[in-house]
N, C-alpha and C positions, 0 to 999 in steps of 0.2 A: 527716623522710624526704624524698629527692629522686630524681623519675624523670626520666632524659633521654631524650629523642628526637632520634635523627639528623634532622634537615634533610633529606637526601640519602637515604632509605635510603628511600624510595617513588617512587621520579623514574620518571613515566610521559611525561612533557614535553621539554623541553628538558633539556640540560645546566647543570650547576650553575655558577656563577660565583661571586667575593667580590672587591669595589672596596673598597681601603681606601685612605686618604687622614688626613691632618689640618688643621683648620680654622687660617685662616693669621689674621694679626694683620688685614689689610685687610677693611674688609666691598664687598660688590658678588658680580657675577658671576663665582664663583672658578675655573670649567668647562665649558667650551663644547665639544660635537660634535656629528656627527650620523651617521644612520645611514639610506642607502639617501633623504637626504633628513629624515629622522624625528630630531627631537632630541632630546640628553640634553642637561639645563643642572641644574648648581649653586649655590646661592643662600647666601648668608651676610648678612645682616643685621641689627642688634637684636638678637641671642641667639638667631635663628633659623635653622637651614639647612635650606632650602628642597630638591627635588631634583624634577625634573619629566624623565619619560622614555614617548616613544611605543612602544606595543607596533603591531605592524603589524594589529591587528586592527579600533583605533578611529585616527580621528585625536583624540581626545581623550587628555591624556599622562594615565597614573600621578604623583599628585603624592606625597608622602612629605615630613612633617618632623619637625622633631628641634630641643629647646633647646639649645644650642651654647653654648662658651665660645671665644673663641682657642684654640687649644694640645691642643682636643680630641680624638682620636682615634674618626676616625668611619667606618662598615662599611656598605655597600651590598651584601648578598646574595642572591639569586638561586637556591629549590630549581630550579626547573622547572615550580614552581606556585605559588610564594609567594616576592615582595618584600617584604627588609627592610630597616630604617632602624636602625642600632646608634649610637648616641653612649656613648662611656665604659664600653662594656661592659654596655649595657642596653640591653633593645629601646625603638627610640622608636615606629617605628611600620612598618606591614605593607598592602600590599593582593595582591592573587591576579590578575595579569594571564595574557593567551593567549598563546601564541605568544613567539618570543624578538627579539633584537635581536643585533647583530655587535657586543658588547659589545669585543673584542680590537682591531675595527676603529675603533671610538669613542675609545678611550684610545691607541692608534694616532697619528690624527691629530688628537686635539684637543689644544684649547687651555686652558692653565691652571695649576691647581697640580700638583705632582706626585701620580699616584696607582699605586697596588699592583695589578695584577690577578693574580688564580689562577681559571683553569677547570679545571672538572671537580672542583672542592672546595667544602663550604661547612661551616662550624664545626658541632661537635653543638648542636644549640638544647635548652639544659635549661631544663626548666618546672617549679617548685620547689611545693611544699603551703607555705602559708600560714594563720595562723590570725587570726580575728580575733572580735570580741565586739557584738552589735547587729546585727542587721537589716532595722528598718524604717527605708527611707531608703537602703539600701546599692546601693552599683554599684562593679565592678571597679576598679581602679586604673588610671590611666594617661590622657593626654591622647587627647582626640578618643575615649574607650570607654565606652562604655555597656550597658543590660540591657536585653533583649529579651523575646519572649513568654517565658514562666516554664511549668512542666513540673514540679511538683511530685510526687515519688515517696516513701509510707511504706513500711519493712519493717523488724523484730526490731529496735525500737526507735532507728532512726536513719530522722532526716527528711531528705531528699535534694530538690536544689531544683535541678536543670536549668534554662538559660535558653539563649535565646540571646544569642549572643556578638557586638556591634556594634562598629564601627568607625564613625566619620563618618556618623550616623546614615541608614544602609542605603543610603550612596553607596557602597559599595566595590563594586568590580568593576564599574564603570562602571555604575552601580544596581541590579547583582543581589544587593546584600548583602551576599553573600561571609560569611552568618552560619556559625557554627560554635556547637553546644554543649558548654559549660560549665557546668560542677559545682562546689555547696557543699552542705554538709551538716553534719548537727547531731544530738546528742542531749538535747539538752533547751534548745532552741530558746534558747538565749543565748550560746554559744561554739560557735562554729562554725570548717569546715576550707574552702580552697578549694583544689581539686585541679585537674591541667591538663585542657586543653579534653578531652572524654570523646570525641563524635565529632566530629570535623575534616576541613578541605578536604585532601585530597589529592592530589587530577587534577587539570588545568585543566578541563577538560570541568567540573566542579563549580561553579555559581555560586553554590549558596549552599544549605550545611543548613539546613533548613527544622524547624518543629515538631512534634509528635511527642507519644509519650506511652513508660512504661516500664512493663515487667509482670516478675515474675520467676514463674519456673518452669522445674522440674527442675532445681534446683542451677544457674540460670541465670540474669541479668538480660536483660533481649530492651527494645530500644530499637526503635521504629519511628519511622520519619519519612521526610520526604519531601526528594529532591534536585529542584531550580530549575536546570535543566541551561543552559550559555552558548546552544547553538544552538537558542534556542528549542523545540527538542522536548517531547512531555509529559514533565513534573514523575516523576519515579520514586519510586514507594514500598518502604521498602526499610525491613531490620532490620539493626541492631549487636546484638552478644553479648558479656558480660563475665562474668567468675568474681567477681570483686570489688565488680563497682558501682562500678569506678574506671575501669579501662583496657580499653575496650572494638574489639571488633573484627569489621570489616563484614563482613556475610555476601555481599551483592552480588546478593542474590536478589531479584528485582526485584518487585513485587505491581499490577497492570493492571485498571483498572476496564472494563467492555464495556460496550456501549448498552443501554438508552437513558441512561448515564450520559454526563457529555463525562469522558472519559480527561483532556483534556489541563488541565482545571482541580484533577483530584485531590490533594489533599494533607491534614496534619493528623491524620493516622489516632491514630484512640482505641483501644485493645486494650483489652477485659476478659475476666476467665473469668467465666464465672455459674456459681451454684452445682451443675449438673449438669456441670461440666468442661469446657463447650462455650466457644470462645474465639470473642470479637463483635471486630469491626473496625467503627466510624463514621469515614465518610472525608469530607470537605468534596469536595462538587461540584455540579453541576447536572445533572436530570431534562428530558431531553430528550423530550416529549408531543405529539404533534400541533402541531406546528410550535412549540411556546412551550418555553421554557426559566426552570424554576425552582429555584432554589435548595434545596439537600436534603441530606440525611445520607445514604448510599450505608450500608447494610448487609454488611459482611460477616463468614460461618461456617467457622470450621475445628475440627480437632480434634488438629492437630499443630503450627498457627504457621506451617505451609508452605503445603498447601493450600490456599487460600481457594475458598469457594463463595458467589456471589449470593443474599440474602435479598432482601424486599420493603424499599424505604427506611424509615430510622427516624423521617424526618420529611421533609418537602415545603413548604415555605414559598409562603405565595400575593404572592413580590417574585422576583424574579431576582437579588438578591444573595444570594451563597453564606453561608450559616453556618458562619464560620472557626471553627477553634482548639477543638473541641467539648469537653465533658469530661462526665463520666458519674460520679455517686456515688448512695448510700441516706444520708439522716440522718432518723430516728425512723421513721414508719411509710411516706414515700415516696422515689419515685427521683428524681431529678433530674437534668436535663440542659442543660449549659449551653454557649452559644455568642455570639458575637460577629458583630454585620450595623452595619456603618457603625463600625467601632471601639467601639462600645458591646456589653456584653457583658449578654445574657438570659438566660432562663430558663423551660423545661416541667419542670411533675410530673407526675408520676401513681400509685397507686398499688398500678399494675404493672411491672415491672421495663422491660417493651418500650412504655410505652403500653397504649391511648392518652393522647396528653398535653393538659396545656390549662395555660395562661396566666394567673397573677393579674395584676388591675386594672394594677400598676407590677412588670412584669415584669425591670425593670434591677438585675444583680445587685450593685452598689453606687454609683456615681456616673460618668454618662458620660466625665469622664476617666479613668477605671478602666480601663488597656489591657489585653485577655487573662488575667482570670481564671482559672485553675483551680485545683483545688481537688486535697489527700491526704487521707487522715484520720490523725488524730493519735491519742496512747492516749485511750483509755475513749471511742473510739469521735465524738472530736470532727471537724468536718470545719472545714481551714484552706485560705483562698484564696493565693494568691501572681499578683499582678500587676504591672503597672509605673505612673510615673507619666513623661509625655514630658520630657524637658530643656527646656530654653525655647530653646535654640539648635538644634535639630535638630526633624527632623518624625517620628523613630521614636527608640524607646531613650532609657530614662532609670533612674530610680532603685526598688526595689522597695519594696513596701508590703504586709503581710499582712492579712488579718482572716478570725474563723470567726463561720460560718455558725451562725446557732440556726433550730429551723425553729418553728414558725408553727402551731396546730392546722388552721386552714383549709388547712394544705399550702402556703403558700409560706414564703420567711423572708426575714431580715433578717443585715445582716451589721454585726459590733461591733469596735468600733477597741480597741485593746491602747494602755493604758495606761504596760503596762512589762512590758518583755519576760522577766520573771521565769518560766520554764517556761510562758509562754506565760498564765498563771492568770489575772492581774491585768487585768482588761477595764473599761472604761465604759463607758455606754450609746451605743449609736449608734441607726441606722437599725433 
């Protein structure tokens, strides 16, 4: 099965462009303009084309490449919020610049090889389902991409594993990330599907979908998460909605934390319903107190996913770093809540659903390079982590790793590495 998305058919930005061109037999500088002063240059070297273009918002250019042959035919498109890099009729590679360029005036009067322009057009970009077999170890295909925090979601027996979607590990968009999530899913955790990105940039104004968690209800999937806006603004918290669990679509309704929280470091929201109906939001932020500022889980109550109403925080740490990336399960008699302070990922029980919580001795929920934990539950009630491990060439995003959770009669637990991913069954002993 294959769902296509227009390129073009959300343009809140600039006008759409496509530079097409083909890679000549000479390597060096095959394209030289500029714009307003601001350059566009073309690179061919070694199998690689290079493509470097200033948007007027940084002087630092957008760079973009692509493995090239001679003779290749290759696509520079432009939605109005998203650059692309095409060789041979594949994506090479994408970033999300502001603002536009006199693209008409660049090709105009530069210098070089011959190229193609069309404004106001850019090809449908189709995002195809793929399938593939194994999971620990896995990350998207394609140069310069990687996996992000992970967002794992169970329902009627299919495990659903949201991440975020990197590029040049969270350089894009001139360091905002430029993340977007991304979906694969499974039902018996050995073949699995990867569908296209679920929610996506699609403003400039957008630097980067942030993390999140997924809840269904009323014949609905409800995704929250938080938008990393370009002009520094506070971070928006915000919901998509899907029928499928596939192809989801933003609601736009924006969710604001008041004092004494800070608004503008909000993000992360964890949704649960608890068993009387009531829906909980834990949002990563800091507790604004008599002049000191700490680290906390922001509480919040609804009863339709729209409203929100302020409770008392779910926790208050005695450090000023935030507790990122939170997550929230029950395995045998207690609740757990887990979060990440210095890329290391912790852990309270208790065994009440709200607290109060407390600490074992080695409260690390698997090994300090263990990036962003969290945790679905699986059948008969198992609970499985999904996290990442970093690449060695990047400082975020790398490849994912699972392991479940047993717990512990003293109420903490341990987490056990998978042997072979045969429905998941087959475990060693670990920690």
């Amino acid at each position: 099965m294959e769902k296509g998305r227009d390129s073009s058919d959300r343009e809140k930005g600039p006008g759409p462009w496509t530079l097409g061109f083909r890679i000549p037999e000479e390597e060096g500088i095959i394209f030289l303009g500029e714009d307003d002063g601001r350059g566009f240059e073309l690179e061919f070297r070694k199998g690689k084309l290079s493509v470097s273009i200033r948007f007027p918002v940084r002087t630092e250019p957008v760079k973009l490449e692509a493995a090239c042959e001679p003779g290749y035919e290759a696509m520079l498109t432009y939605t109005g919020y998203r650059l692309e890099l095409w060789a041979e009729g594949e994506l090479a590679d994408e970033d999300w610049p502001i603002g536009q360029v006199d693209i008409a005036g660049i090709c105009k009067t530069g210098q070089g090889i011959p190229v193609s322009l069309q404004l106001g057009k850019c090809p449908v970009r189709q995002e195809k389902e793929r399938t593939f077999t194994g999971i620990q170890g896995w990350k998207p295909e394609g140069a310069n991409v990687h996996l992000g925090d992970c967002m794992p979601f169970y329902w009627e027996g299919t495990f659903h594993l949201f991440y975020l979607y990197d590029r040049r590990g969270h350089k894009s968009k001139w360091g905002l990330g430029a993340h977007q999530w991304a979906h694969i899913a499974t039902r018996d955790l050995v073949n699995w599907t990867e569908y296209p990105i679920a929610v996506g940039i699609d403003e400039e104004a957008e630097g980067s979908i942030c993390t999140g968690s997924v809840l269904f209800h009323d014949g609905k999937y409800h995704a929250f998460y938080a938008v990393r806006m370009c002009d520094g603004s506070p971070a928006q918290l915000t919901c998509a909605v899907s029928e499928d669990g596939i192809q989801f679509i933003k609601s736009h309704e924006v969710f604001a934390l008041q004092p004494p929280y800070d608004g503008a470091s909000a993000r992360d929201p964890k949704v649960i319903r608890d068993e009387q109906g009531t829906f909980h939001m834990f949002v990563t932020t800091s507790l604004i107190k008599d002049g000191q500022s700490r680290g906390c889980l922001a509480h919040l109550l609804s009863s339709d996913l729209i409203t929100w109403e302020t409770a008392e925080p779910l926790v208050v740490l005695d450090i000023s770093d935030q507790p990122e990336c939170s997550d929230y399960f029950k395995l045998g008699g207690y609740y757990y809540l887990v979060y990440s302070n210095f890329g290391t990922a912790r852990y309270f029980f208790s065994p009440n659903p709200f607290g109060p919580w407390q600490a074992p001795e080695d409260n690390i929920v698997m090994e300090r390079a263990y990036r962003v934990p969290k945790a679905a539950e699986w059948k008969e009630g198992r609970i499985l982590f999904a996290g990442f491990y970093v690449d060695p060439d990047v400082d975020y995003g790398g490849t994912v790793r699972f392991y479940e959770a047993k717990a512990r009669k003293d109420g903490s637990f341990r987490c056990r590495r998978w042997r072979k991913a045969v429905d998941g069954l087959s475990l060693c002993p670990g920690r």
